[in-house]
N, C-alpha and C positions, 0 to 999 in steps of 0.2 A: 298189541305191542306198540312201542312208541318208535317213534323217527328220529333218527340218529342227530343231532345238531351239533353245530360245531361247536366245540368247550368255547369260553370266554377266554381271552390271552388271562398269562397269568399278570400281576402289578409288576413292572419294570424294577429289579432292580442294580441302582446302578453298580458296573464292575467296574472293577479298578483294576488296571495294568501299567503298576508303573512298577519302578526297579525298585526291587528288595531292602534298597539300601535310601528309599526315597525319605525315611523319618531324619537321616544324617545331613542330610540336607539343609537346615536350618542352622546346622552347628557348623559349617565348613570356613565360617567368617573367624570363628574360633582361632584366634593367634596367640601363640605362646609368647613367653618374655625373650625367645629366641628369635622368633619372626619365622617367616616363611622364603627369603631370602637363601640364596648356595652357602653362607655362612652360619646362618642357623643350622642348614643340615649338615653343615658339615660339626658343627658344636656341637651339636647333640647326636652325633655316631663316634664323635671321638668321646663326650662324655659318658655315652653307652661303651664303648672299647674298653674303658677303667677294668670295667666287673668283670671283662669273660678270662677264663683262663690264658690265652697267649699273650694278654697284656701281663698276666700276673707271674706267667713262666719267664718270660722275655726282660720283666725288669729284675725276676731274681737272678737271671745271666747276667746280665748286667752288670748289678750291685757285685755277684761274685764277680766276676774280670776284673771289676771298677777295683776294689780290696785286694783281692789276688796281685794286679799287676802292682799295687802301690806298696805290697807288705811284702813281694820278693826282691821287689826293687826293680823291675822291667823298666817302671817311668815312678817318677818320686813329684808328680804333680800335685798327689792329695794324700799326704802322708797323715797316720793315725794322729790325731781321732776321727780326722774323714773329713774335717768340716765343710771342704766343696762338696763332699756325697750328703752332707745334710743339708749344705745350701737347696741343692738340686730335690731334695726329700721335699725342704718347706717349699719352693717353688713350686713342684708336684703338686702339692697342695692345697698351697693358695690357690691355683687355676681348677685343681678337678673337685674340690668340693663342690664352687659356686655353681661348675656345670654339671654337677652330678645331680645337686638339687633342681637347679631348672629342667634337667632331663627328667626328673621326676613328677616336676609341678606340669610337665609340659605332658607327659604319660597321665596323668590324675586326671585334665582335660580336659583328653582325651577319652578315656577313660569314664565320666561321668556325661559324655555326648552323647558315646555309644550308652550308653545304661538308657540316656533319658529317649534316647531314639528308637533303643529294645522295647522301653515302657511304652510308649506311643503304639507300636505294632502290636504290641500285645491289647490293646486297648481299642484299635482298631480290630482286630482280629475277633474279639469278642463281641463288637459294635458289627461285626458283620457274620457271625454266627446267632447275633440276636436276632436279625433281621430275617436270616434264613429259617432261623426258628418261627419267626411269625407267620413267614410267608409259607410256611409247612400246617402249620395249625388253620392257616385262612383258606388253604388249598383241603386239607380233612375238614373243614366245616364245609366247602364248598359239596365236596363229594358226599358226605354224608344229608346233604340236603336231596342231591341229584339220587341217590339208592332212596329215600324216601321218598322223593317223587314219583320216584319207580317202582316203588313198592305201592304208593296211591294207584298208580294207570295201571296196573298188574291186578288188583283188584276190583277198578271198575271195568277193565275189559272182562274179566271172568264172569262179574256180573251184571257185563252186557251181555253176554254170550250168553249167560244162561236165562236171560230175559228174552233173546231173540230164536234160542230152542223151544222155550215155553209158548211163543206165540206162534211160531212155526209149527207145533202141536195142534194148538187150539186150530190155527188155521187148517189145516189138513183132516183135522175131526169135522170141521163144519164143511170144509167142501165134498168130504166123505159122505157126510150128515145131508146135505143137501143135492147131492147128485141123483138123477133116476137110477131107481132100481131095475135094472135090466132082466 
């Protein structure tokens, strides 16, 4: 039988523990045409406001009151054909295009940070499934050397053993062979 020794460490490899979000990292300098400034944020959640519905409820109330009070006669400030509610329309306009686009271009980014950030971890991910890969094939070569080593010492103990039965024999015949016969 052979003697148990202690395995070889396996090759170090390095781990990484950093936060999930560590490829984003490089991209955080990333500033929009808005800036990072309380005015940027605040330009770009009113340019997001445009699209959701209570901006879109909230000005057709409006537009109705605004018409209603002018065409019963409540207040006769913007009599038909409306022209202050279309001043106020193109005004609308002029402002929430420019920042509906930069809310967009400032989303697009964004938007291709995180992609190239996802790409990166994916890329690591697989740069560290290769490794583990290796380090698995170099760990089954390793063992498949140590079961053949052991398949060598497995068969020369059997044929030591059966070398030192047969001498144990012969020895035992010749002290048989040579003792007085009584």
């Amino acid at each position: 039988m052979t003697t148990p020794s202690t395995p070889s460490p396996a090759p170090a490899v390095p781990e990484k523990h950093h936060h999930h979000f560590r490829f984003h990292l490089p991209h955080v300098h990333l500033t929009s045409a808005f800036g990072n400034d309380w005015f940027a944020l605040k330009a770009e959640a009113f340019a997001r406001f445009f699209g959701t519905p209570v901006f879109l409820v909230a000005q057709t109330v409006i537009v109705g009151i605004w018409i209603l009070v002018n065409v019963v006669g409540l207040a006769q400030f913007d009599l038909y054909p409306f022209i202050l509610l279309n001043l106020a329309f193109s005004l609308q306009a002029a402002y929430a295009a420019p920042l509906i686009l930069l809310a967009q271009t400032r989303q697009a980014d964004r938007d291709k940070a995180h992609a190239d950030a996802d790409a990166q971890h994916r890329e690591d991910l697989a740069t560290a499934a290769a490794q583990r890969q290796l380090l698995a094939a170099q760990e089954m070569e390793k063992i498949t050397e140590i079961l053949k080593q052991n398949t060598e010492l497995t068969a020369l103990t059997k044929e030591l053993s059966q070398r030192i039965e047969s001498l144990t024999r012969e020895m035992h015949q010749r002290v048989l062979a040579d003792a007085p016969k009584a």
